[in-house]
PDB file with one MODEL, atoms N, CA, C and O in Angstrom:
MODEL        1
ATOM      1  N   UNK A   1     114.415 112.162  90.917  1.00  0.00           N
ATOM      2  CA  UNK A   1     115.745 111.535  90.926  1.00  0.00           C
ATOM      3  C   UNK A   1     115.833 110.577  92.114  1.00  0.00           C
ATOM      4  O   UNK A   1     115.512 111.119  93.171  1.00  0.00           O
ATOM      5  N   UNK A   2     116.173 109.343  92.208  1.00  0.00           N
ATOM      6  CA  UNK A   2     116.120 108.703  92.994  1.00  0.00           C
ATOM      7  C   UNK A   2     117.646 108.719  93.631  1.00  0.00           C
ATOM      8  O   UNK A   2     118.602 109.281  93.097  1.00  0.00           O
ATOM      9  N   UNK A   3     117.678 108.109  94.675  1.00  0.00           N
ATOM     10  CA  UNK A   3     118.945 107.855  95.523  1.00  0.00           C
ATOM     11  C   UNK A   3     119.842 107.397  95.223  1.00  0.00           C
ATOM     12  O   UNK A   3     119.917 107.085  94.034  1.00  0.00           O
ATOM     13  N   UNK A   4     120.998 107.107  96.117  1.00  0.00           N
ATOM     14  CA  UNK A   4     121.927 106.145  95.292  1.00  0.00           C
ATOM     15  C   UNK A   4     121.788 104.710  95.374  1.00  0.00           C
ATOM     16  O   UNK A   4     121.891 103.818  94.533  1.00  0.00           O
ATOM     17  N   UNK A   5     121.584 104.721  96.341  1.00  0.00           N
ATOM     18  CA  UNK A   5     121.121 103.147  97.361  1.00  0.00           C
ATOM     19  C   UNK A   5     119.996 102.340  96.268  1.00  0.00           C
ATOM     20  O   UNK A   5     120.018 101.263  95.672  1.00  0.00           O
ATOM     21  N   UNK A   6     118.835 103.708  96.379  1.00  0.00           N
ATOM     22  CA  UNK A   6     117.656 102.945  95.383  1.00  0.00           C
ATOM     23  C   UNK A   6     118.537 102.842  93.687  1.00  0.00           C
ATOM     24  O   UNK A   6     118.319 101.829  93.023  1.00  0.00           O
ATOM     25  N   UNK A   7     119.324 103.743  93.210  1.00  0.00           N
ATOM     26  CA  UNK A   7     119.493 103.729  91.614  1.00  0.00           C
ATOM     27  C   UNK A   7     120.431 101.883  91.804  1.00  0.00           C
ATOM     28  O   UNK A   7     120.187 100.935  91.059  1.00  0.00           O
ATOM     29  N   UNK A   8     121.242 101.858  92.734  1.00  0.00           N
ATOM     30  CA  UNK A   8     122.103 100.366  93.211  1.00  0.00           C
ATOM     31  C   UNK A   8     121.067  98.991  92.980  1.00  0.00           C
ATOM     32  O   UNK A   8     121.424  98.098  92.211  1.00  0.00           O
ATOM     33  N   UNK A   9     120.267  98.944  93.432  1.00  0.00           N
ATOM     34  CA  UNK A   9     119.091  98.291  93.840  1.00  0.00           C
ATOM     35  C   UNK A   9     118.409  98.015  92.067  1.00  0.00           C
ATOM     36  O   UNK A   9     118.421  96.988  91.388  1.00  0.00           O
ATOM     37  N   UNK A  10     118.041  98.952  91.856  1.00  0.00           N
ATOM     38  CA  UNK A  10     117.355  99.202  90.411  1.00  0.00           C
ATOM     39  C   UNK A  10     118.423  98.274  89.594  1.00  0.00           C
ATOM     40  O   UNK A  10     118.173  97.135  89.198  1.00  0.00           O
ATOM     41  N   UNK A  11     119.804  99.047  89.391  1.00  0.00           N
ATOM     42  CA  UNK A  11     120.666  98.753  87.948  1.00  0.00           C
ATOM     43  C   UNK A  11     120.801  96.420  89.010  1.00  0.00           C
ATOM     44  O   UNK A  11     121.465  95.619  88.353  1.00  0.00           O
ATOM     45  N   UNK A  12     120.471  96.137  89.712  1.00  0.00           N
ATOM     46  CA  UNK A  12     120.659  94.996  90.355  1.00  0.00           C
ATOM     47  C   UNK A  12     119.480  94.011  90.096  1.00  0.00           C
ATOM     48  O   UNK A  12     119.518  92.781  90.056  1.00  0.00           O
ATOM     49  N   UNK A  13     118.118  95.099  89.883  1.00  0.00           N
ATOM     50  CA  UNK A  13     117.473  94.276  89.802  1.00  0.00           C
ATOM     51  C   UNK A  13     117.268  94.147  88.128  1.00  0.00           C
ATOM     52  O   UNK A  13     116.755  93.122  87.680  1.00  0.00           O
ATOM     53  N   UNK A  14     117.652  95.125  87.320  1.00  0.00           N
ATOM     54  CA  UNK A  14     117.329  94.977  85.535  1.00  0.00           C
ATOM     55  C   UNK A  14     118.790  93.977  85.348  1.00  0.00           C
ATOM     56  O   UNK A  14     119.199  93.518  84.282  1.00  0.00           O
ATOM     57  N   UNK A  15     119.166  93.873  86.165  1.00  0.00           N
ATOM     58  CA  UNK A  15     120.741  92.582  86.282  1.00  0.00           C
ATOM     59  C   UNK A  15     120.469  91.224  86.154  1.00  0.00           C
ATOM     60  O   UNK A  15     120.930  90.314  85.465  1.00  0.00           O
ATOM     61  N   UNK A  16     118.991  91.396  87.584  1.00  0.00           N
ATOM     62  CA  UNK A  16     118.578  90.141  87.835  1.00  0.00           C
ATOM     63  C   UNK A  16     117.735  89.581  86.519  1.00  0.00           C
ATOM     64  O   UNK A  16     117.996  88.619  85.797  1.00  0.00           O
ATOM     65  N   UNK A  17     116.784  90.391  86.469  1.00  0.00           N
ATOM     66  CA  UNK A  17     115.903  89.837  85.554  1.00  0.00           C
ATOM     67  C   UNK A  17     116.178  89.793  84.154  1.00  0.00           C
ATOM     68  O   UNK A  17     115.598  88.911  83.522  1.00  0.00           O
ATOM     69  N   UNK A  18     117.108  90.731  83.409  1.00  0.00           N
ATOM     70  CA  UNK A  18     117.306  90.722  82.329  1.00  0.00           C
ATOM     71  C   UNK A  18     118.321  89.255  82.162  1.00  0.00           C
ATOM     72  O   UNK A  18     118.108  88.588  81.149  1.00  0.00           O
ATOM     73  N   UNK A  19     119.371  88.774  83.105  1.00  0.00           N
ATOM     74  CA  UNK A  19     120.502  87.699  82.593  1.00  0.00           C
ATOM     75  C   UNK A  19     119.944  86.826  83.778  1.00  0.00           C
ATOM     76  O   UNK A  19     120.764  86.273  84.511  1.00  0.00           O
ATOM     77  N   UNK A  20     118.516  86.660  84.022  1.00  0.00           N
ATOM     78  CA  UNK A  20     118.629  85.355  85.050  1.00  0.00           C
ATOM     79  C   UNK A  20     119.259  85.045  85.953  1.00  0.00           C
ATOM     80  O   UNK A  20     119.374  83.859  86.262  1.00  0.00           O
ATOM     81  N   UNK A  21     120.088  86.442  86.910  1.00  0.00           N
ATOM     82  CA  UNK A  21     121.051  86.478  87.630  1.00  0.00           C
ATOM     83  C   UNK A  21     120.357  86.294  89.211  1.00  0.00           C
ATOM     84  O   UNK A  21     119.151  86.510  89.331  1.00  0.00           O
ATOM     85  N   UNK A  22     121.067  85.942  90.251  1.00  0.00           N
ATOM     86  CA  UNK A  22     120.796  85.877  91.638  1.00  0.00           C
ATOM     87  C   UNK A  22     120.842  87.220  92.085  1.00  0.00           C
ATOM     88  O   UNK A  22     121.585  88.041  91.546  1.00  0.00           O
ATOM     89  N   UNK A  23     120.289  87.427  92.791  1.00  0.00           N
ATOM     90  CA  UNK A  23     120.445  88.911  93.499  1.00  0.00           C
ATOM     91  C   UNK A  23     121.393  88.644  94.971  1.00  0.00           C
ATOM     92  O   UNK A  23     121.840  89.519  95.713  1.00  0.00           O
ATOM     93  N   UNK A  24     121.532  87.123  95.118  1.00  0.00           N
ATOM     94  CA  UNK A  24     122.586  87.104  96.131  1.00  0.00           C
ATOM     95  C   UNK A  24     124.088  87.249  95.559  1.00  0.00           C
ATOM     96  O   UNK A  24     125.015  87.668  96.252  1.00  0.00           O
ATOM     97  N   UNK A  25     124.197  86.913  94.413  1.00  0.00           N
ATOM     98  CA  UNK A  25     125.412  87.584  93.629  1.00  0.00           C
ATOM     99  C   UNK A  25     125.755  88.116  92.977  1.00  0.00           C
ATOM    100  O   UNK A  25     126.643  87.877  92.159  1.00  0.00           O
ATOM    101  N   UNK A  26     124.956  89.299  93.189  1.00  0.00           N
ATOM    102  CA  UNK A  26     125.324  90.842  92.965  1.00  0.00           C
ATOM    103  C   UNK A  26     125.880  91.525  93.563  1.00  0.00           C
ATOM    104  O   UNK A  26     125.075  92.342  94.011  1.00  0.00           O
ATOM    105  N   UNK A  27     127.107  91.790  93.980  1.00  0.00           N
ATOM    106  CA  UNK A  27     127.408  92.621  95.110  1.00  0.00           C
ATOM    107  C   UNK A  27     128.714  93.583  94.314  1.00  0.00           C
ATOM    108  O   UNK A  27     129.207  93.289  93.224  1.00  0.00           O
ATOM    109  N   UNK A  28     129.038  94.573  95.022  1.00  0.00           N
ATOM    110  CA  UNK A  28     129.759  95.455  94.382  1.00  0.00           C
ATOM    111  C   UNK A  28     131.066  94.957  93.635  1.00  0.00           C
ATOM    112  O   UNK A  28     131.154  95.377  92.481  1.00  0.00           O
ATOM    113  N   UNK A  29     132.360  93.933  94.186  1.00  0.00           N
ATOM    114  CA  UNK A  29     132.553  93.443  93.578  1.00  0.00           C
ATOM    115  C   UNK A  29     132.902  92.324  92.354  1.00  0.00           C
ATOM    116  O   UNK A  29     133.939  92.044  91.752  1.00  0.00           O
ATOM    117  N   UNK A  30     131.563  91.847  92.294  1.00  0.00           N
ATOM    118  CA  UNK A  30     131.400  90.889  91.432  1.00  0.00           C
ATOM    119  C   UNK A  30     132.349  91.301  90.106  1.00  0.00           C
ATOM    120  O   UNK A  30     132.911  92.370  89.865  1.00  0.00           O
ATOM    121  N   UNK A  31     132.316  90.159  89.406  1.00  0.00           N
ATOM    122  CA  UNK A  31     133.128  90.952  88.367  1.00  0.00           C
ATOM    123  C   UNK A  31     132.128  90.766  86.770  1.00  0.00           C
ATOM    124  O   UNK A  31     132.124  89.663  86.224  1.00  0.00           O
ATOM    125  N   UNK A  32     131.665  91.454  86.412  1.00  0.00           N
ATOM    126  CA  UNK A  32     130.459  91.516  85.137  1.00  0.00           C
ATOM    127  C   UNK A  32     130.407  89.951  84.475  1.00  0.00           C
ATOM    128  O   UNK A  32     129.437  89.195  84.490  1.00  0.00           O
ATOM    129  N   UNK A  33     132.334  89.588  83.634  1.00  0.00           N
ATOM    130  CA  UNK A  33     132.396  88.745  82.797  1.00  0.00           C
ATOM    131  C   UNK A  33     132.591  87.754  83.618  1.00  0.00           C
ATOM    132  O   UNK A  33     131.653  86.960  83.697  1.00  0.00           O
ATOM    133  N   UNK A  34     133.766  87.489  84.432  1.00  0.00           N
ATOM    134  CA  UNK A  34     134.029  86.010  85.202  1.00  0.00           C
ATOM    135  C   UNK A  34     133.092  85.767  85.978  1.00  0.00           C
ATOM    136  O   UNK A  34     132.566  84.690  85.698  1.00  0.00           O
ATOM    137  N   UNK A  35     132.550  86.378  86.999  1.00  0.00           N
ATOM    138  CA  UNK A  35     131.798  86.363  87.839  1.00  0.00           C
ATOM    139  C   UNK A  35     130.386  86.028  87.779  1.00  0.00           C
ATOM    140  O   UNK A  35     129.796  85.265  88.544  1.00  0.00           O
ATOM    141  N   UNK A  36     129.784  86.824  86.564  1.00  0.00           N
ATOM    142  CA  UNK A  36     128.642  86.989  86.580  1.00  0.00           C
ATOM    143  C   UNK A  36     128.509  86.370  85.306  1.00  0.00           C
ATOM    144  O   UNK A  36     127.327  86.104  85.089  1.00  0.00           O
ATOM    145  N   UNK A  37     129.140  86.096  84.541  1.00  0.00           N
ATOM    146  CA  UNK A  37     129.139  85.426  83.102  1.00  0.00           C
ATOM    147  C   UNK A  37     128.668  85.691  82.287  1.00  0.00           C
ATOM    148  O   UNK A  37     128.339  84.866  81.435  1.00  0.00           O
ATOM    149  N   UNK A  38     128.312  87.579  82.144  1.00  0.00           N
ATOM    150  CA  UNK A  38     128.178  88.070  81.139  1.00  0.00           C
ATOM    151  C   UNK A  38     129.049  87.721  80.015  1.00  0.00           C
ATOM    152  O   UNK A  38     130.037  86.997  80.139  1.00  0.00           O
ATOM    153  N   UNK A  39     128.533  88.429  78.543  1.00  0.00           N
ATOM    154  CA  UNK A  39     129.483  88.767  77.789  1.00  0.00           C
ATOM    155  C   UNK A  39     129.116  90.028  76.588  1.00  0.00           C
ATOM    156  O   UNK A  39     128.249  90.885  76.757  1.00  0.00           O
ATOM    157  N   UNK A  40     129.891  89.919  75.505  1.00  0.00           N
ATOM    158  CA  UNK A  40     129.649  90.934  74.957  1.00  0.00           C
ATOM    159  C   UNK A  40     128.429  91.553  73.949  1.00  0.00           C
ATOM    160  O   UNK A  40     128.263  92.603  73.329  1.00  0.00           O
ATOM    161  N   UNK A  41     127.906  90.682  74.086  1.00  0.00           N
ATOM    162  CA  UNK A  41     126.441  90.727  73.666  1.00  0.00           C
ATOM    163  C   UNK A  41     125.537  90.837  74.798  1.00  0.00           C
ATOM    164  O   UNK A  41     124.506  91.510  74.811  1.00  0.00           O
ATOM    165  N   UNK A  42     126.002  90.117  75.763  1.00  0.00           N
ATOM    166  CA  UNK A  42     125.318  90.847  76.737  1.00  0.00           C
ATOM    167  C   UNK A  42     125.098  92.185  77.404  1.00  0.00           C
ATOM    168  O   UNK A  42     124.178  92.595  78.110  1.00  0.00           O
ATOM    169  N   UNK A  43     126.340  92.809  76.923  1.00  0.00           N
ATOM    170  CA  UNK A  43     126.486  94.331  77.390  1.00  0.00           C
ATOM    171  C   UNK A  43     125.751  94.718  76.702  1.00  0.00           C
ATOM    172  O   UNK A  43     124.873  95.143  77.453  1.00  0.00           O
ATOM    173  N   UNK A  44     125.299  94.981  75.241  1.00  0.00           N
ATOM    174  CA  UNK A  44     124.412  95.342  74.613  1.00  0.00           C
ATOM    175  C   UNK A  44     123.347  95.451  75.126  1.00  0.00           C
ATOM    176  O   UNK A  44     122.899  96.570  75.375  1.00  0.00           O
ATOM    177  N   UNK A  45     122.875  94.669  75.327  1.00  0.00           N
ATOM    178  CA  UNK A  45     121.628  94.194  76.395  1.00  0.00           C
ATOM    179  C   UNK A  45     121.354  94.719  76.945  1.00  0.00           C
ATOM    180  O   UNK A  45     120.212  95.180  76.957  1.00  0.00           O
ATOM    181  N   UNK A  46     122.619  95.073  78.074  1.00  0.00           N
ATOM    182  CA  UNK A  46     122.881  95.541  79.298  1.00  0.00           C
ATOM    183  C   UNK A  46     122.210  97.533  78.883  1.00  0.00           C
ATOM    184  O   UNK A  46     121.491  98.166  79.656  1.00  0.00           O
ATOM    185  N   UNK A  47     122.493  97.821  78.144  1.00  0.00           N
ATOM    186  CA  UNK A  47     123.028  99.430  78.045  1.00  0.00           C
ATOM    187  C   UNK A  47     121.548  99.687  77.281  1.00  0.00           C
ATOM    188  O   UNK A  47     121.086 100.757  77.677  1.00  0.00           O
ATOM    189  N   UNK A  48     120.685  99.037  76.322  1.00  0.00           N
ATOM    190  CA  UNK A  48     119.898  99.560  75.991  1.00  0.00           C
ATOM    191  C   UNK A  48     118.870  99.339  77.413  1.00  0.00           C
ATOM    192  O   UNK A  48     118.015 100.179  77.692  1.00  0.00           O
ATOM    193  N   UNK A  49     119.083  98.131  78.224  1.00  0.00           N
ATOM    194  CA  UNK A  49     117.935  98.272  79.346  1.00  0.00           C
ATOM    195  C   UNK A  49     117.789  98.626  80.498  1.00  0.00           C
ATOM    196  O   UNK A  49     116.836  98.485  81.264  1.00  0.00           O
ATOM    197  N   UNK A  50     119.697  99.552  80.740  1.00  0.00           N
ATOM    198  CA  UNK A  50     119.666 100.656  81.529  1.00  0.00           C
ATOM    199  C   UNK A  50     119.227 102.160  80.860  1.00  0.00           C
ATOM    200  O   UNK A  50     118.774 102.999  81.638  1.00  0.00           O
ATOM    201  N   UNK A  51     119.353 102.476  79.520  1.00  0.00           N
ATOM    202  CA  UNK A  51     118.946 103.557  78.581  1.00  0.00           C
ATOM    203  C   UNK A  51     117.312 103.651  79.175  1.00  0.00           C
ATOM    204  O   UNK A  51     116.830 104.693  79.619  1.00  0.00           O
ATOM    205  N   UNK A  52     116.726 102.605  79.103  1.00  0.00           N
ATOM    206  CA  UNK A  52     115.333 102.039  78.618  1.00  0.00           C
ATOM    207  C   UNK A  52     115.205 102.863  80.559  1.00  0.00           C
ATOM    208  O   UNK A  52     114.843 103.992  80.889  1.00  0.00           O
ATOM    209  N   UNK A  53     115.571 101.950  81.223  1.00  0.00           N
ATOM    210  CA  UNK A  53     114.840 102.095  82.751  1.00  0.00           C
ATOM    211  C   UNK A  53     115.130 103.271  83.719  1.00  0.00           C
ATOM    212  O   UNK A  53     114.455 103.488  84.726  1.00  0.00           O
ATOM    213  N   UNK A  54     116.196 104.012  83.325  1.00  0.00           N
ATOM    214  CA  UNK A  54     116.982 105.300  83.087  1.00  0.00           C
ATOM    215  C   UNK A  54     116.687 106.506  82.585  1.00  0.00           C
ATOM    216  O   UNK A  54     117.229 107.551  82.946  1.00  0.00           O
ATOM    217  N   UNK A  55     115.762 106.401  81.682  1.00  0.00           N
ATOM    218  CA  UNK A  55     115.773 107.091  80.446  1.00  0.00           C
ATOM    219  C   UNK A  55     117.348 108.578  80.225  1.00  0.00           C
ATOM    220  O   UNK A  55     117.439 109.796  80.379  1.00  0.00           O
ATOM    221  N   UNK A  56     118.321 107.364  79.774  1.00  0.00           N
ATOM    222  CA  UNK A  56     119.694 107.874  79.574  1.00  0.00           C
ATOM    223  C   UNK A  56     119.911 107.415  78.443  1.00  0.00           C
ATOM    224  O   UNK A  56     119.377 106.502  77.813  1.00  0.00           O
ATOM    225  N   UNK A  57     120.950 108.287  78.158  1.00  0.00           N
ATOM    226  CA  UNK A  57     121.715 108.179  76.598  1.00  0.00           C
ATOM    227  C   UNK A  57     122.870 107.737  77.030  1.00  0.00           C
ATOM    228  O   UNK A  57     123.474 108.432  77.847  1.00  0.00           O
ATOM    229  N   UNK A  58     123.581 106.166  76.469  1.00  0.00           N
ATOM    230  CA  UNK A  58     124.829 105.658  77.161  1.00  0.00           C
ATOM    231  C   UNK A  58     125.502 105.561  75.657  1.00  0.00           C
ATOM    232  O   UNK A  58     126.707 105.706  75.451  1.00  0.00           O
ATOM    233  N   UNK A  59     124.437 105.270  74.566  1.00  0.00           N
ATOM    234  CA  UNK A  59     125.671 105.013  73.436  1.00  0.00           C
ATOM    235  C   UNK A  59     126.650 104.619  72.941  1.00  0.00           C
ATOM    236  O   UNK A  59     126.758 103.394  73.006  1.00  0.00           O
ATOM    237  N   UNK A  60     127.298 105.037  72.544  1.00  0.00           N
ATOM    238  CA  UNK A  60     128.713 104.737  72.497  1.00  0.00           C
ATOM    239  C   UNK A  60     130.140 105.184  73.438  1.00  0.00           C
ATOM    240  O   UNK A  60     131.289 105.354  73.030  1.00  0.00           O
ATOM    241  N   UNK A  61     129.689 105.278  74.588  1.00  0.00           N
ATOM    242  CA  UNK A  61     130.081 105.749  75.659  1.00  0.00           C
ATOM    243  C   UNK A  61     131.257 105.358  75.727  1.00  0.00           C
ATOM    244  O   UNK A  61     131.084 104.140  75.721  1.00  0.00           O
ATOM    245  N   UNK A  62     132.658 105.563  75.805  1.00  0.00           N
ATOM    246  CA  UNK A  62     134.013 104.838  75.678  1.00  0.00           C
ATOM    247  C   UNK A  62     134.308 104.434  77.009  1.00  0.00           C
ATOM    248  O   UNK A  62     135.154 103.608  77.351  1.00  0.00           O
ATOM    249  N   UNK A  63     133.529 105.095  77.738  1.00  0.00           N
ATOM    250  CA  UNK A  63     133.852 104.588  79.419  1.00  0.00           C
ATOM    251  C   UNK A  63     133.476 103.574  79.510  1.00  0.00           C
ATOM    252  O   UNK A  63     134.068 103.024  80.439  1.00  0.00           O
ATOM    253  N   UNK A  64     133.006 103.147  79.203  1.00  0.00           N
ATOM    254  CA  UNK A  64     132.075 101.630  79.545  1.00  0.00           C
ATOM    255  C   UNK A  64     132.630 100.851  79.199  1.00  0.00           C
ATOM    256  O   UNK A  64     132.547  99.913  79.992  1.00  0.00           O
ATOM    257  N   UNK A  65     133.571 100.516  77.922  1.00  0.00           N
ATOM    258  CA  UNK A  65     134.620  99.614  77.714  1.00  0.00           C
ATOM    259  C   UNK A  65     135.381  99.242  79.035  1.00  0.00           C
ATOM    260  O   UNK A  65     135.766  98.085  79.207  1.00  0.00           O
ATOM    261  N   UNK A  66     135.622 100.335  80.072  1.00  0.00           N
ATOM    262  CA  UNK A  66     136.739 100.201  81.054  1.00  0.00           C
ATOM    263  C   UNK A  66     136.164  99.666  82.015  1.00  0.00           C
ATOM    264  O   UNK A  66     136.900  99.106  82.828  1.00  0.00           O
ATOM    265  N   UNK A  67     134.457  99.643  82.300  1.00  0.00           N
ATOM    266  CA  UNK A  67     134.120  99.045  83.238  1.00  0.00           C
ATOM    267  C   UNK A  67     133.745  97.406  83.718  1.00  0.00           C
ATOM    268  O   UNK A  67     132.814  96.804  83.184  1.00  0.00           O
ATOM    269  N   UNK A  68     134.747  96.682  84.973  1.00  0.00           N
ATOM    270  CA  UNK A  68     135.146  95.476  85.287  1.00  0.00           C
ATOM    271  C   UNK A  68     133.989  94.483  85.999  1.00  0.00           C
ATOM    272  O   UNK A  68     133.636  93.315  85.835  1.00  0.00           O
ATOM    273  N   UNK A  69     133.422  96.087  87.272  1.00  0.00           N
ATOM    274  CA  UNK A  69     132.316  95.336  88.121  1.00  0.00           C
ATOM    275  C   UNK A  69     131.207  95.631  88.478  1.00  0.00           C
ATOM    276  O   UNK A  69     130.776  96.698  88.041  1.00  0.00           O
ATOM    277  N   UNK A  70     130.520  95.001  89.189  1.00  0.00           N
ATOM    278  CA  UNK A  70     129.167  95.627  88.962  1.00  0.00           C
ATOM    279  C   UNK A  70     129.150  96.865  89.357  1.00  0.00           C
ATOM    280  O   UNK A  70     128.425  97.619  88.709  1.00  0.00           O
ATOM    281  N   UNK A  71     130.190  97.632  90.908  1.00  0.00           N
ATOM    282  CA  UNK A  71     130.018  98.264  91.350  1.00  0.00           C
ATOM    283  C   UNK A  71     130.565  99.299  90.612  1.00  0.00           C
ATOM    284  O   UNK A  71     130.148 100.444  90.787  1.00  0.00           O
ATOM    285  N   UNK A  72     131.321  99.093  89.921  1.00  0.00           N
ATOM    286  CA  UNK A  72     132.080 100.442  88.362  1.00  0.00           C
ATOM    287  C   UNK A  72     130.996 100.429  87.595  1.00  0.00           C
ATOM    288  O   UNK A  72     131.025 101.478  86.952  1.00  0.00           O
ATOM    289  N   UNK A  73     129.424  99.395  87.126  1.00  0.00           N
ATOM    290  CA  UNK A  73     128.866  99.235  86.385  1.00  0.00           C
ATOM    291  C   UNK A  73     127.680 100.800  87.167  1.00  0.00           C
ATOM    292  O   UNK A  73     127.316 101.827  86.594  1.00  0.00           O
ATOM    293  N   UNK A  74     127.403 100.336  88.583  1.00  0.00           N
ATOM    294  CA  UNK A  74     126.686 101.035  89.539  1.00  0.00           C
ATOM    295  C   UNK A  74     126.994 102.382  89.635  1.00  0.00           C
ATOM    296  O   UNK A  74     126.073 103.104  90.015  1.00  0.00           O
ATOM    297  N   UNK A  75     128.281 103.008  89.333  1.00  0.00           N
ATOM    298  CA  UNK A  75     129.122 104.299  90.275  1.00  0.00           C
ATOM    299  C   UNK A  75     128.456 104.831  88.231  1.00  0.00           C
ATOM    300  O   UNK A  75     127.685 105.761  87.998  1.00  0.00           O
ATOM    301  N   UNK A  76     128.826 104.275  87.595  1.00  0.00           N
ATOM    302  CA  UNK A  76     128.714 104.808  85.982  1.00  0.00           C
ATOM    303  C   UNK A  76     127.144 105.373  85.779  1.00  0.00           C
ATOM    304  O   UNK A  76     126.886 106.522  85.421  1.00  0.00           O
ATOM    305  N   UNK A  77     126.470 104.672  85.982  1.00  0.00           N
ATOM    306  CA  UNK A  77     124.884 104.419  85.678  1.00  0.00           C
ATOM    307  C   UNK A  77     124.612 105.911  86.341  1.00  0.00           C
ATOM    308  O   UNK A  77     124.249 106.846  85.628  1.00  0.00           O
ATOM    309  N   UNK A  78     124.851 106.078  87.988  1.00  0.00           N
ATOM    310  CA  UNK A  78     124.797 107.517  89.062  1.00  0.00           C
ATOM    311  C   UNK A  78     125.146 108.246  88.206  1.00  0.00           C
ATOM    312  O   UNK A  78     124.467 109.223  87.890  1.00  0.00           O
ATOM    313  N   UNK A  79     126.037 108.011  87.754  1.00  0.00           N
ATOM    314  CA  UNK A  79     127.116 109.390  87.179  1.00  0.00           C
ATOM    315  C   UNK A  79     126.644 109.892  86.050  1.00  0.00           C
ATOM    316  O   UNK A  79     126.777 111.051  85.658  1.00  0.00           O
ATOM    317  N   UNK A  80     125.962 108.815  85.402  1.00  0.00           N
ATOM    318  CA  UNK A  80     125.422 109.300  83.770  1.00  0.00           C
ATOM    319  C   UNK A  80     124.154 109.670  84.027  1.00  0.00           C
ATOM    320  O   UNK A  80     123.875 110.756  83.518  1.00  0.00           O
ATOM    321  N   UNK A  81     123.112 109.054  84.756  1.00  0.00           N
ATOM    322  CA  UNK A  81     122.102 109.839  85.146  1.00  0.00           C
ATOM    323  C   UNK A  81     121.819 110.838  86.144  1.00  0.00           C
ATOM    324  O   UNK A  81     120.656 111.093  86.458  1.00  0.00           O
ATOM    325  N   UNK A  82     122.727 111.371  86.619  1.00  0.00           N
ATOM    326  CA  UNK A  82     123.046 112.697  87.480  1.00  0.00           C
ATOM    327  C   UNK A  82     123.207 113.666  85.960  1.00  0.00           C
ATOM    328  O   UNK A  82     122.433 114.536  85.560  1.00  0.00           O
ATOM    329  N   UNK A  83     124.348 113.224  85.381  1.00  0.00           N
ATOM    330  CA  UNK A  83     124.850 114.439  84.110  1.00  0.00           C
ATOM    331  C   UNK A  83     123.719 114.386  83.262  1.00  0.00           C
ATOM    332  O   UNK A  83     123.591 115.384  82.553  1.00  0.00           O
ATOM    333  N   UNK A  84     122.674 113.305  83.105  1.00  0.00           N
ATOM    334  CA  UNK A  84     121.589 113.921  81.847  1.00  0.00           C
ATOM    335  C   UNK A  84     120.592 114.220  82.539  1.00  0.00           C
ATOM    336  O   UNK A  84     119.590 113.750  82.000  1.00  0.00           O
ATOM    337  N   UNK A  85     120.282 114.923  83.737  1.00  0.00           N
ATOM    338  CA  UNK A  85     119.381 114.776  84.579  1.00  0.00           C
ATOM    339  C   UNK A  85     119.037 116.223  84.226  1.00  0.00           C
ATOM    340  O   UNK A  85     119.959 117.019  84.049  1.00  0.00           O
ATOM    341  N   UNK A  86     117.312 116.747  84.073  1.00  0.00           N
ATOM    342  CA  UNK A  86     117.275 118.079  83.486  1.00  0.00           C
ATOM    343  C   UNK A  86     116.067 118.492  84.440  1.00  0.00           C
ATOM    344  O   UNK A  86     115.584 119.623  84.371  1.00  0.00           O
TER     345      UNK A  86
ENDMDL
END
């Protein structure tokens, strides 16, 4: 199980490389859609290649609808791979 610092780092860098993103503007509150110019196809994206680097089950997760920034994107990712952690 890695840290929190390192899991931060990780979900920042499958950020970077998956949407061509800066790693200088990543910071906790970026905001996913305005900010970072995701969208909703991109979340897709997003969830199978935290599933993938994770190895987590996010699914159809209803929480994730609610999440704004990276750092709600970051605190979620901990939280879901702490709870499927065996």
């Amino acid at each position: 199980m890695m840290d929190k610092n390192a899991l931060k780092e990780k979900v920042n860098q499958i950020l970077a490389e998956e949407f061509e993103l800066e790693l200088s503007d990543l910071h906790p509150e970026a905001k996913l859609y305005e900010d970072l110019g995701l969208d909703s196809l991109d979340a897709v994206d997003m969830v199978v290649a935290f599933e993938k680097a994770f190895a987590i089950n996010i699914g159809k997760n209803t929480e994730l609808v609610s999440i704004k920034t990276l750092g709600e994107l970051q605190e979620f990712i901990l939280k879901t791979s702490m709870a499927q952690a065996v």
